[in-house]
PAPA-816202 format. One record per residue (C-alpha): residue number from 1; residue in three letters; x, y, z. Coordinates in nm, 3 decimals, decimal comma. Layout:
# residues N
 sese donu      xx      yy      zz
  NUM  ALA       X       Y       Z
...
END
This chain:
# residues 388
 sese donu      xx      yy      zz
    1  UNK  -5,711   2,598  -2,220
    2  UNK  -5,402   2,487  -2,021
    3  UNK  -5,079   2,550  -2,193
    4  UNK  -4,838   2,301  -2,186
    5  UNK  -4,589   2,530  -1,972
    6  UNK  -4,885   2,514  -1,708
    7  UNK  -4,897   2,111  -1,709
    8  UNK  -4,525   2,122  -1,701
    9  UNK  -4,519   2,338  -1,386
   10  UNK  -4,786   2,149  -1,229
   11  UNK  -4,595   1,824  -1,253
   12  UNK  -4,307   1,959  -1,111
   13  UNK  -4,490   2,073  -0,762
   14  UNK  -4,643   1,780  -0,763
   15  UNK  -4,364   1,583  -0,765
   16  UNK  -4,168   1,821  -0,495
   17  UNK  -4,487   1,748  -0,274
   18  UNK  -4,458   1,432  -0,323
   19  UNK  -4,062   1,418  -0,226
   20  UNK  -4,144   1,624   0,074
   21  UNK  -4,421   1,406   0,193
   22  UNK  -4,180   1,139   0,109
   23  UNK  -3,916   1,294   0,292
   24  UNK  -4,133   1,393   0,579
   25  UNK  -4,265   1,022   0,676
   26  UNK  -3,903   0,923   0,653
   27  UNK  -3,858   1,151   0,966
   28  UNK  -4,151   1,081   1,129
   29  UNK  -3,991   0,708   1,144
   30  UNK  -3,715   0,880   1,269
   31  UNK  -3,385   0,667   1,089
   32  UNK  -3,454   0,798   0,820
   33  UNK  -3,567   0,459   0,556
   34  UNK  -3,188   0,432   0,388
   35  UNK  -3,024   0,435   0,705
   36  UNK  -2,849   0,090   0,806
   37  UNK  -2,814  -0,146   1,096
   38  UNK  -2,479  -0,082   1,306
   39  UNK  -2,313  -0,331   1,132
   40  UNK  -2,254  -0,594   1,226
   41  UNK  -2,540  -0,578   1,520
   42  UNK  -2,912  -0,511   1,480
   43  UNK  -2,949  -0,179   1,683
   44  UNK  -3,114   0,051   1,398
   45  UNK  -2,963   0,412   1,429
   46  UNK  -3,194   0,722   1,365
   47  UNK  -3,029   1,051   1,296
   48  UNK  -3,303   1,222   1,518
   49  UNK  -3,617   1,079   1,687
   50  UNK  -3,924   1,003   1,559
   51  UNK  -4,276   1,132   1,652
   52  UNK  -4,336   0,892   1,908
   53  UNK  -4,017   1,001   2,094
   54  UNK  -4,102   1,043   2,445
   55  UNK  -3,884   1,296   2,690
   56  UNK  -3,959   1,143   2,994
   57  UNK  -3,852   0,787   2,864
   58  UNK  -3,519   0,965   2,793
   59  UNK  -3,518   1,099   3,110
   60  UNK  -3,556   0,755   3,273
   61  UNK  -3,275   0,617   3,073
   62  UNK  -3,027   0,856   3,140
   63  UNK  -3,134   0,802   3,509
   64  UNK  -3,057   0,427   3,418
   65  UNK  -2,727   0,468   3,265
   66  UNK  -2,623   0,702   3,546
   67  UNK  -2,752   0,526   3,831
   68  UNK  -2,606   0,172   3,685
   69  UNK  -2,389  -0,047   3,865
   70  UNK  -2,113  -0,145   3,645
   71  UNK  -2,121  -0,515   3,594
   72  UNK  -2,408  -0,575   3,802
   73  UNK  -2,776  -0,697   3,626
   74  UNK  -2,928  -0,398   3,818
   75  UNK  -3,278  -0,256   3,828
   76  UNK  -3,071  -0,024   3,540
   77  UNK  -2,964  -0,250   3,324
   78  UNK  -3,364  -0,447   3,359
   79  UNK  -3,489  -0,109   3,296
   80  UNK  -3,255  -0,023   2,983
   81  UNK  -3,320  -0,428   2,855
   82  UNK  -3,649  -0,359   2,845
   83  UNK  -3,734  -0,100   2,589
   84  UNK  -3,823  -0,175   2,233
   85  UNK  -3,583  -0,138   1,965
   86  UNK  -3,800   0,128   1,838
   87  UNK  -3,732   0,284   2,169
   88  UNK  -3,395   0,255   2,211
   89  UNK  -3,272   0,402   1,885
   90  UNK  -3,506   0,733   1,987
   91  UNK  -3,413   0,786   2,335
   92  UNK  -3,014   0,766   2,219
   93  UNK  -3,091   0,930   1,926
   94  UNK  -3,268   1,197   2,139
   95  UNK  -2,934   1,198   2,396
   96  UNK  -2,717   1,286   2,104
   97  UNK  -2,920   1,563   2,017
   98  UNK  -3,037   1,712   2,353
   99  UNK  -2,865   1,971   2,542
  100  UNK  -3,035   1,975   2,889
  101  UNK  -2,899   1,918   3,178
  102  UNK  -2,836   1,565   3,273
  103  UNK  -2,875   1,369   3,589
  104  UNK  -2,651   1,390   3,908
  105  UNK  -2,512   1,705   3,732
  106  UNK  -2,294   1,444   3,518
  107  UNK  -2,103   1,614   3,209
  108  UNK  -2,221   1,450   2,837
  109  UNK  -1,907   1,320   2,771
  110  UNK  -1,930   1,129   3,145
  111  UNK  -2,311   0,999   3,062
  112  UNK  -2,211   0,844   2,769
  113  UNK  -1,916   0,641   2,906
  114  UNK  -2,159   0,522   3,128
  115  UNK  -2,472   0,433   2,900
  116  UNK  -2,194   0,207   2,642
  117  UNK  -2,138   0,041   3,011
  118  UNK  -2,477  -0,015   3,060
  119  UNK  -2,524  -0,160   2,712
  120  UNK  -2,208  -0,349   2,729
  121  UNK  -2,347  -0,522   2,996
  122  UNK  -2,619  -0,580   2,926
  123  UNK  -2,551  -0,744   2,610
  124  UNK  -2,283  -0,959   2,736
  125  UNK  -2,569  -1,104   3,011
  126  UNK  -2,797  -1,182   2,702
  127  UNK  -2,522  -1,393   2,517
  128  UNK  -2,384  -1,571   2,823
  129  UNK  -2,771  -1,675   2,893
  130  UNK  -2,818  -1,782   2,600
  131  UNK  -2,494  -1,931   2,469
  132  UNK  -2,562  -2,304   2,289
  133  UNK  -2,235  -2,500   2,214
  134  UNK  -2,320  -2,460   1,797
  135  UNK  -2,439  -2,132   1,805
  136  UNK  -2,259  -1,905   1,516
  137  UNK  -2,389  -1,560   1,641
  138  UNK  -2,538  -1,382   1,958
  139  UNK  -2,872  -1,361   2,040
  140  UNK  -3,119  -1,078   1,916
  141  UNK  -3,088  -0,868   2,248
  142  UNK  -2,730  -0,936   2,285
  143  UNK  -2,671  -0,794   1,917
  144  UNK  -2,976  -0,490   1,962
  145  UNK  -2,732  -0,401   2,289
  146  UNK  -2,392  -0,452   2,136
  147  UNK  -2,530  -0,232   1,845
  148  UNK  -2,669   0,056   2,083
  149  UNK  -2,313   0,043   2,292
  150  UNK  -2,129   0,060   2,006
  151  UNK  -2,351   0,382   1,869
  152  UNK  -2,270   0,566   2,175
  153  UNK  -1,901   0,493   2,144
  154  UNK  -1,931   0,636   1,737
  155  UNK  -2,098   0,954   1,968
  156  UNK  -1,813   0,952   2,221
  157  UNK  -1,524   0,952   1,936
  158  UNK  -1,738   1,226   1,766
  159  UNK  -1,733   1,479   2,068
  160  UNK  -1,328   1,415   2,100
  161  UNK  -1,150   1,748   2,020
  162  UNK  -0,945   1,644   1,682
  163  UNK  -0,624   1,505   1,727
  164  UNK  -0,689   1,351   2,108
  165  UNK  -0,779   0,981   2,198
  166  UNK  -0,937   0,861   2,469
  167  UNK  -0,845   0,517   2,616
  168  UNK  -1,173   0,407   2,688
  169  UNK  -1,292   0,352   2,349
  170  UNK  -0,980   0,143   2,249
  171  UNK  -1,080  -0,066   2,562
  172  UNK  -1,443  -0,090   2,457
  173  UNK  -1,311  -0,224   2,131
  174  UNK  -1,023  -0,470   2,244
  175  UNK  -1,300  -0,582   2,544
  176  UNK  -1,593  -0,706   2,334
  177  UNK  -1,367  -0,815   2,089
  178  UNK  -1,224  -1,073   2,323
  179  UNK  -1,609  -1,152   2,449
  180  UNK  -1,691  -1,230   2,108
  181  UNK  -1,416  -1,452   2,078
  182  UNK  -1,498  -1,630   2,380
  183  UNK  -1,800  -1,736   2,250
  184  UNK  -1,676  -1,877   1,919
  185  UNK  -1,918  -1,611   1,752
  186  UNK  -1,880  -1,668   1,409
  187  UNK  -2,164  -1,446   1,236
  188  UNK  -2,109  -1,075   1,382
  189  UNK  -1,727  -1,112   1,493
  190  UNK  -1,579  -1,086   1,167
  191  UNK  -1,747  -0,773   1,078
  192  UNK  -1,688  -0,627   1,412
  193  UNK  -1,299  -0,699   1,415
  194  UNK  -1,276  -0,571   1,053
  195  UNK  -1,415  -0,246   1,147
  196  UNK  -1,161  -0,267   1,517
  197  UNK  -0,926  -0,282   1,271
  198  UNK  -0,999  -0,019   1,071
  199  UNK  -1,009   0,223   1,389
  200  UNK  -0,700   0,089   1,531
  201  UNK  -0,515  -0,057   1,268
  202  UNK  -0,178  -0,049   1,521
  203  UNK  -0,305  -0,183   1,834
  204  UNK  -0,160  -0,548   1,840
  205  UNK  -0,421  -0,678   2,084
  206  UNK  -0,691  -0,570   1,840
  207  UNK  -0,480  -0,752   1,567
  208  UNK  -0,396  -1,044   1,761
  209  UNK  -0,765  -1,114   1,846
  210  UNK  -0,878  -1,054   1,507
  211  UNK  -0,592  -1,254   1,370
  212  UNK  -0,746  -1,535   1,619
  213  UNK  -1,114  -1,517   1,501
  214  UNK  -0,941  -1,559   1,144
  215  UNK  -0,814  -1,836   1,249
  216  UNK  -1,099  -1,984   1,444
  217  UNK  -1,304  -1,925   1,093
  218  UNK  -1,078  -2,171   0,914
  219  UNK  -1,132  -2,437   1,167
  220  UNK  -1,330  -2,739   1,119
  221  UNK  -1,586  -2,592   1,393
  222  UNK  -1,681  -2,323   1,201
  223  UNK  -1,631  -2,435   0,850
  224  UNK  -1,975  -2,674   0,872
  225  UNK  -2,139  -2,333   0,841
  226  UNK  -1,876  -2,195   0,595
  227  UNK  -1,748  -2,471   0,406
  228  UNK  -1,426  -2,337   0,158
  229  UNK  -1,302  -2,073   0,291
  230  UNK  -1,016  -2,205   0,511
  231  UNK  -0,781  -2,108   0,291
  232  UNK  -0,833  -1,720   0,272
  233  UNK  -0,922  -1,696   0,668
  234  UNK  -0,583  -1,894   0,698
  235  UNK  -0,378  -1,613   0,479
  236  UNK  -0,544  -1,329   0,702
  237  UNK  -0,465  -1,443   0,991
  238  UNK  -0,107  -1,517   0,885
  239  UNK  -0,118  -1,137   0,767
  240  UNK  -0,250  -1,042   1,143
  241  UNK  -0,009  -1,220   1,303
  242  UNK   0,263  -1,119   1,125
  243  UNK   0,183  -0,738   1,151
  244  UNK   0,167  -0,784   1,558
  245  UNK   0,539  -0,901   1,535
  246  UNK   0,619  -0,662   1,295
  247  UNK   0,530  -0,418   1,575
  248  UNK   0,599  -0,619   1,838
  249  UNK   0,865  -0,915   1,762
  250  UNK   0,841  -1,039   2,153
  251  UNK   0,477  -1,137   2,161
  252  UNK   0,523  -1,503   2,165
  253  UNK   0,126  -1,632   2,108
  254  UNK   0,134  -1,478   1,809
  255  UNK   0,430  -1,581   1,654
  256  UNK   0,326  -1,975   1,768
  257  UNK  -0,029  -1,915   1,674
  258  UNK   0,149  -1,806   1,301
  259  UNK   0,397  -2,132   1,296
  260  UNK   0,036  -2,317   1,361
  261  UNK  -0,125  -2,107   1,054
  262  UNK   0,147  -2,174   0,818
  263  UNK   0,125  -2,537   0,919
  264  UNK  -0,228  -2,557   0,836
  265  UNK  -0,090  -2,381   0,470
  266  UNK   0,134  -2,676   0,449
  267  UNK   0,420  -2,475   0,467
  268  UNK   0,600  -2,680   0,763
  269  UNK   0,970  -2,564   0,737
  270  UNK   0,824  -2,134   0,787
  271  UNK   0,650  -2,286   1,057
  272  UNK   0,941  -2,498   1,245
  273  UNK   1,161  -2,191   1,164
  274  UNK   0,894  -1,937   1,318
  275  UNK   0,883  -2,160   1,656
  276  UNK   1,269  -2,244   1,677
  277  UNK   1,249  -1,836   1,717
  278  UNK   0,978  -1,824   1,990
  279  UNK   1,136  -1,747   2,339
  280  UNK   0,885  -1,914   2,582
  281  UNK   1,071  -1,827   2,888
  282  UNK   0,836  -1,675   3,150
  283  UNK   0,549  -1,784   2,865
  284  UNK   0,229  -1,946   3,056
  285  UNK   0,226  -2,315   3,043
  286  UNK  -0,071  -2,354   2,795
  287  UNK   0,191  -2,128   2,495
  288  UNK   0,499  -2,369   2,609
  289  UNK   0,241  -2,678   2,546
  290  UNK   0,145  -2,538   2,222
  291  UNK   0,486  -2,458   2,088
  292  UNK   0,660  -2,843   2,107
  293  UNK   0,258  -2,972   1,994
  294  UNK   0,299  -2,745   1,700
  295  UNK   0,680  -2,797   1,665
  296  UNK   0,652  -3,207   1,652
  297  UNK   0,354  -3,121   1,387
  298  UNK   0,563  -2,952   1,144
  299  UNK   0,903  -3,204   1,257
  300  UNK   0,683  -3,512   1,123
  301  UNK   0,585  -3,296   0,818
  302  UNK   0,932  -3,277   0,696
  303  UNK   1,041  -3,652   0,888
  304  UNK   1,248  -3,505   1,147
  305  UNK   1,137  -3,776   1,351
  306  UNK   1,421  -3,757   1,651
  307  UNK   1,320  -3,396   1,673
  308  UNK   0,974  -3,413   1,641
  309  UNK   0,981  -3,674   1,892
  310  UNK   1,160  -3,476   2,143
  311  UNK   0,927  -3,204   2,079
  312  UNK   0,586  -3,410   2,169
  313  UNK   0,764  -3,581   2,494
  314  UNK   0,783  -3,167   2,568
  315  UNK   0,458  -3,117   2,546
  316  UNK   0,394  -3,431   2,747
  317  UNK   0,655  -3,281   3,011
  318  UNK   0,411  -3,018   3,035
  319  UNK   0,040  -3,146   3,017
  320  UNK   0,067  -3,584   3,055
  321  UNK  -0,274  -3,629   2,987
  322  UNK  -0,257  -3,426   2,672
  323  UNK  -0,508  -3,630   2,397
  324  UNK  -0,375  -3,375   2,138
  325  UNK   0,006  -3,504   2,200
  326  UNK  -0,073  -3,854   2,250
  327  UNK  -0,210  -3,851   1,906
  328  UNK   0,038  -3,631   1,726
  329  UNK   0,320  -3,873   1,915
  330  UNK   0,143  -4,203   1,778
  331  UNK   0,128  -4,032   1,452
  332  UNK   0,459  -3,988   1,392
  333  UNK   0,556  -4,336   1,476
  334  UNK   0,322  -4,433   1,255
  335  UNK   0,482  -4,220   0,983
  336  UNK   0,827  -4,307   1,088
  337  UNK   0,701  -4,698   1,020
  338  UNK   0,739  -4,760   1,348
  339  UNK   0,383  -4,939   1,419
  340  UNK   0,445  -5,090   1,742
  341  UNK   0,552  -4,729   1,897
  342  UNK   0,224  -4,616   1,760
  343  UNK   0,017  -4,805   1,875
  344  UNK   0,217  -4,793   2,259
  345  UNK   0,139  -4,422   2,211
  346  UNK  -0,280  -4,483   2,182
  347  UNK  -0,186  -4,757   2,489
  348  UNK  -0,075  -4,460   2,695
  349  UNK  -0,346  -4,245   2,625
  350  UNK  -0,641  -4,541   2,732
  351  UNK  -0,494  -4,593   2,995
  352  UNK  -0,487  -4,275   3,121
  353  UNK  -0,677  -4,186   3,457
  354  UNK  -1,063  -4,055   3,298
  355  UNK  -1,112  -3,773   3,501
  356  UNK  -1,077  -3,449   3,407
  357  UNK  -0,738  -3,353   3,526
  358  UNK  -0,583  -3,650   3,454
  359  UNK  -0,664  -3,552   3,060
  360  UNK  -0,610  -3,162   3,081
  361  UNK  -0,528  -3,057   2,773
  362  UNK  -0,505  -2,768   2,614
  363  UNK  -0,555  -2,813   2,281
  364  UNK  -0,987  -2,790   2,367
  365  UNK  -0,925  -2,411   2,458
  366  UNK  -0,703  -2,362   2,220
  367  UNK  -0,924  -2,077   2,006
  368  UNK  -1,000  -1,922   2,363
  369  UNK  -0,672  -1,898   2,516
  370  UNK  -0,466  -1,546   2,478
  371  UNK  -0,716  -1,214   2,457
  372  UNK  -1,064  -1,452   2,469
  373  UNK  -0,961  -1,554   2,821
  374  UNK  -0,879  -1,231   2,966
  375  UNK  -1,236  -1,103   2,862
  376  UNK  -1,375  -1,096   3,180
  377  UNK  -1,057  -0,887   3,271
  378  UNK  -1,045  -0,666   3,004
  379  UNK  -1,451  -0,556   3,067
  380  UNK  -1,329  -0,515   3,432
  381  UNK  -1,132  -0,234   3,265
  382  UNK  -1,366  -0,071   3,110
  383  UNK  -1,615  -0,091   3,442
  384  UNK  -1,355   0,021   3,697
  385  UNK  -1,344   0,330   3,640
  386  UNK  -1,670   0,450   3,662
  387  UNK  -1,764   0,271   3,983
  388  UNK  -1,545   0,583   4,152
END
């Protein structure tokens, strides 16, 4: 007969077989099952590759990311766009762990640079094709390349000797944060600038641009999607912007984009206070537009109407056709009891010239302006240098 010690030692290789087999089709997939998305994109990362990793596909990417054309949709970046996720998390997973020698006699540390380029690029050409004016989040291969991009900047942080930085990856960062933002992406950008954040919790671009996506968030725009929360997105962002002029008290858009915030809070004297401090001398004519909009907003709020007044014929100084001021203007008449002045205000407006110029105003771009708009400059940035 079996004794019981016998069973007892039976179950207990059986069940280590069966954690090794476990464990062993868990690295024939090749991510391992538990391991997750790079949040907040869909690019799966695989501590090693799987079985079906294939050395000559590696070998073509590398030859991809080397032989890439920064900013260009090369025969590189086609090449790269076309493999499988599947594919893609192997042959970067197999990069990270290879040590042969790579193509054009390029060091690792140079390779890399150049594959997040590749990615970068390729991701941003996937969400600018398929951009729709309500879309909350980038498209599949837009987020599968994002994802990949920013696995090989993790790498390129990981191979830094401890204690150095290396401005590249701060410009990664701060560029697709401002692409993201220029798209209005509402699904993957607050995820992304929490962890920006987190890496770079000084960097007052990367606050200032999260602090704007906060504030995008609590718009009407984006709260049909996310009804209820405009009142927490508001207090971040008035956190964000106030940590960029703790840092940095001259940076003008964000101490009017935080006298617009604590409007919004209905806290108009902070906010009239916080603008009667911004010094727009030298300050681009859309921030000098925005300051006397947002300064007659918070006047009428506390019936300063002479001020508030003076304020929106500013902004008028500035942009004429201005809807945005027109309204704000008639509104305050309104509120002052004055109803013939508000209606002459609406009067003004109609019979404004209807083309485009005529009725520039900023207001429209308002959640673009600042870091969004420089996005194609700041990925410039990051490309120059490797096209030496």
């Amino acid at each position: 007969m079996i004794g019981r010690r016998h069973v007892v030692l039976w179950l207990w290789c059986a069940l280590a077989l069966g954690l090794f087999a476990a464990n062993g089709r868990a690295q024939d997939y090749g991510a391992q099952a538990d391991r997750p998305n790079i949040e907040p994109f869909l690019f799966r990362r695989r501590v090693v590759p799987s079985q079906k990793f294939s050395k000559a596909q590696l070998e073509t990417w590398q030859s991809a990311a080397s032989n890439h054309r920064p900013g260009e949709a090369d025969e590189s970046s086609r090449e790269a766009a076309s493999l499988s996720p599947e594919d893609l998390a192997d042959v970067i997973a197999g990069f990270e762990w290879g040590t042969e020698a790579l193509p054009g006699g390029r060091d690792k540390t140079d390779l890399t640079r150049r594959a997040v380029v590749l990615h970068t690029d390729i991701a941003v050409t996937a969400a600018a094709e398929t951009a729709q004016p309500d879309q909350t989040t980038v498209s599949t291969s837009a987020s599968l390349h994002f994802g990949a991009a920013m696995e090989l900047v993790n790498f390129l942080k990981q191979r830094l000797p401890r204690g150095r930085d290396d401005p590249f990856i701060l410009t990664w960062w701060q560029a697709v944060a401002a692409q993201l933002g220029r798209l209005h992406e509402t699904v993957s950008s607050p995820h992304f600038m929490v962890r920006a954040l987190s890496q770079f919790p000084r960097d007052t671009e990367i606050l200032l641009m999260a602090g704007v996506q906060f504030e995008f968030l609590a718009s009407p725009v984006a709260q049909d999607a996310q009804a209820g929360w405009e009142p927490a997105y508001e207090r971040k962002a008035e956190e964000l912007y106030r940590e960029v002029l703790k840092k940095d008290p001259t940076v003008v858009e964000a101490r009017i984009r935080l006298a617009r915030v604590l409007g919004q809070l209905r806290r108009p004297e902070q906010a009239a206070a916080e603008l009667d401090k911004a010094l727009d001398d030298g300050a681009p004519r859309s921030l000098r537009f925005f300051k006397y909009l947002f300064l007659g907003e918070s006047r009428t709020e506390l019936n300063r109407f002479g001020p508030a007044r003076e304020a929106y014929e500013r902004a008028l100084g500035l942009y004429p056709g201005a809807q945005s001021a027109h309204l704000g203007l008639s509104r305050l008449e309104r509120r002052a009891g004055n109803r013939s002045g508000s209606a002459a205000a609406i009067e003004r407006l109609i019979e404004l010239p209807h083309d485009a110029q005529a009725r520039e105003d900023p207001w429209s771009d308002y959640f673009t302006a600042g870091p969004a708009a420089r996005a194609a400059d700041m990925l410039e940035s990051l490309r120059a240098p490797l096209r030496k």
